[in-house]
C-alpha positions in Angstrom: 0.0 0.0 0.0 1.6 3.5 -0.8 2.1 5.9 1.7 -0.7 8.8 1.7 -1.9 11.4 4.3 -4.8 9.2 4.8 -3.0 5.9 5.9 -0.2 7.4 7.8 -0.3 6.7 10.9 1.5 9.8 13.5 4.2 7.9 16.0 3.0 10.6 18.8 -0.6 9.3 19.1 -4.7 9.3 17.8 -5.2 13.1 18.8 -2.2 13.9 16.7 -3.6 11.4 13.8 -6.6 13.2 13.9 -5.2 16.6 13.7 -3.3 15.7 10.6 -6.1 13.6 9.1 -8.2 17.2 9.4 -5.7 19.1 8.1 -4.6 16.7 5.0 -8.6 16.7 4.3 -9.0 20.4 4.5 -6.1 20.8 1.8 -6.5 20.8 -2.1 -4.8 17.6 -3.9 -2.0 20.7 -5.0 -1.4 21.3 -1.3 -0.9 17.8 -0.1 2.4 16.5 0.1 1.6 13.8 -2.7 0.0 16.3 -4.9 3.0 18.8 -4.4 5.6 15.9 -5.2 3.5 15.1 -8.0 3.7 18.8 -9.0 7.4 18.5 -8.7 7.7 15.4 -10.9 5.6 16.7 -13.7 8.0 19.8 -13.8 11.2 17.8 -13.8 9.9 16.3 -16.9 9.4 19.4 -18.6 12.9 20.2 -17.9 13.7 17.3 -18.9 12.2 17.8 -22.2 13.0 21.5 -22.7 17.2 20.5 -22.1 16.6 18.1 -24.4 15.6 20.2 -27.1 17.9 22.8 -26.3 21.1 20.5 -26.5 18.8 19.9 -30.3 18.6 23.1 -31.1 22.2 23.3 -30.0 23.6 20.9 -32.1 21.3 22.5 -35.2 22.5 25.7 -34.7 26.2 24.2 -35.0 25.7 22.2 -37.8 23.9 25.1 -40.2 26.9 27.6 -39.0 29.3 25.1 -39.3 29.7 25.6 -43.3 29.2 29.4 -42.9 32.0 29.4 -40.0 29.8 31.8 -37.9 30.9 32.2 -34.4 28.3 35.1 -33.7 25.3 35.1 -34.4 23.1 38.8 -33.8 19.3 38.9 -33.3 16.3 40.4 -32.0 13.8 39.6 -29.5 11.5 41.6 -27.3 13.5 44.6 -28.5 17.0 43.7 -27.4 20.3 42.9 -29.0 21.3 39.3 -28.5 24.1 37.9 -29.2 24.7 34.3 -29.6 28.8 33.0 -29.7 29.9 29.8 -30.1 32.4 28.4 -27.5 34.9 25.8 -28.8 37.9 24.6 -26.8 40.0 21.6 -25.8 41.3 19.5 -22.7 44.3 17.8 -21.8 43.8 14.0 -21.3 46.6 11.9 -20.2 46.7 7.9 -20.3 47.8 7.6 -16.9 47.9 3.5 -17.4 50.7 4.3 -20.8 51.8 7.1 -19.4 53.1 4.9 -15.8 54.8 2.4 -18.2 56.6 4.8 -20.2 58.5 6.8 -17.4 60.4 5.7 -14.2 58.5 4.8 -11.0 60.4 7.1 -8.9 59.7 10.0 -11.3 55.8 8.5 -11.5 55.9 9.0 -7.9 56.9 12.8 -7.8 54.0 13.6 -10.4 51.2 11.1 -9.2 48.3 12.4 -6.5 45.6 10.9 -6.9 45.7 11.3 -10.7 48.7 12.9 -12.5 49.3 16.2 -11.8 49.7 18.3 -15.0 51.6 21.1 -13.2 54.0 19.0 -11.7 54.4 16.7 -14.9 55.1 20.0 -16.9 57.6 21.1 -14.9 59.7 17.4 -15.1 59.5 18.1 -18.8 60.6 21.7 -18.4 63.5 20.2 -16.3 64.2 17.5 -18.4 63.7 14.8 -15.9 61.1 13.3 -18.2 61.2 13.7 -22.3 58.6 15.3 -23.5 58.3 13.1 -26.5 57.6 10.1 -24.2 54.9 12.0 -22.6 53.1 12.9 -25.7 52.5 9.2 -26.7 50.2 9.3 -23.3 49.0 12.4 -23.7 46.0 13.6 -26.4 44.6 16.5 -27.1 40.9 16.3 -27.0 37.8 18.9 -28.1 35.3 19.7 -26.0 31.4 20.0 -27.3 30.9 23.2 -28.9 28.1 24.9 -27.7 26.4 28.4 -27.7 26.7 31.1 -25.5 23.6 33.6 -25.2 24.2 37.2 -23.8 21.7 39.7 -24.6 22.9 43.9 -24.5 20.1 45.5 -22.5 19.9 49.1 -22.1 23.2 50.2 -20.5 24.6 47.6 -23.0 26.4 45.8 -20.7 27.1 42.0 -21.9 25.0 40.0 -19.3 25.1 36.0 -19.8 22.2 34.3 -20.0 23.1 31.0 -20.4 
């Protein structure tokens, strides 16, 4: 049997029951905690849906600039400037597994934390403990997912993010 406000039973005793049993049948089914959870639920699905279609329109947007190579992209809505610029960049991933077996273990040891540390692995290429070409067969490279960035220029025309 699920749990509701008219089942539950109060751990401090009948009077108390009753008080709540009044109470839960004096609310609306939007005031109740089942109907406010429900309430809750319904409006994590349509966020849900809504990111969905944004990371769709996203990806849309990307692809029909793509073959223009726009990275801003003007418009107008509710009479302000808004400016849409795509953000492209990269990250740094190292192969810690390749990257253990290509150097020594006592230099492993002064670059390992709990994952490598890129500052301290730099600087053991900068000092030449470690070649650099070594490192590079454990080390890629990789893009991160374009997406857009939405400012809009109100009236001071300040930039203000607004995603």
């Amino acid at each position: 049997m699920a749990m509701t406000h008219e089942n539950w039973k109060n751990p401090w005793g009948d009077s108390e029951n009753k008080k709540i049993s009044k109470r839960n049948n004096d609310l609306s089914d939007k005031e109740t905690p089942e109907g406010i959870a429900k309430e809750m639920s319904e409006i994590k699905d349509k966020i849900s849906e809504l990111e969905l279609k944004y990371q769709l329109k996203n990806k849309e947007l990307i692809y029909a600039t793509k073959h223009d190579e726009y990275k801003v992209v003007v418009f107008f809505k509710h009479g302000k400037r808004f400016t849409a610029k795509l953000v492209e960049g990269t990250r740094t991933v190292v192969n810690e597994d390749a990257l253990k077996k290509l150097i020594p273990a006592s230099i492993w040891e002064t670059v390992l934390v709990s994952k490598v540390d890129q500052t301290k692995l730099s600087r053991a290429i900068t000092s030449g403990e470690i070649d650099a070409e070594i490192v590079a067969e454990a080390v890629a490279v990789v893009p991160s997912a374009p997406y857009w960035r939405f400012t809009d220029k109100g009236e001071n025309d300040n930039v203000k993010p607004i995603s």
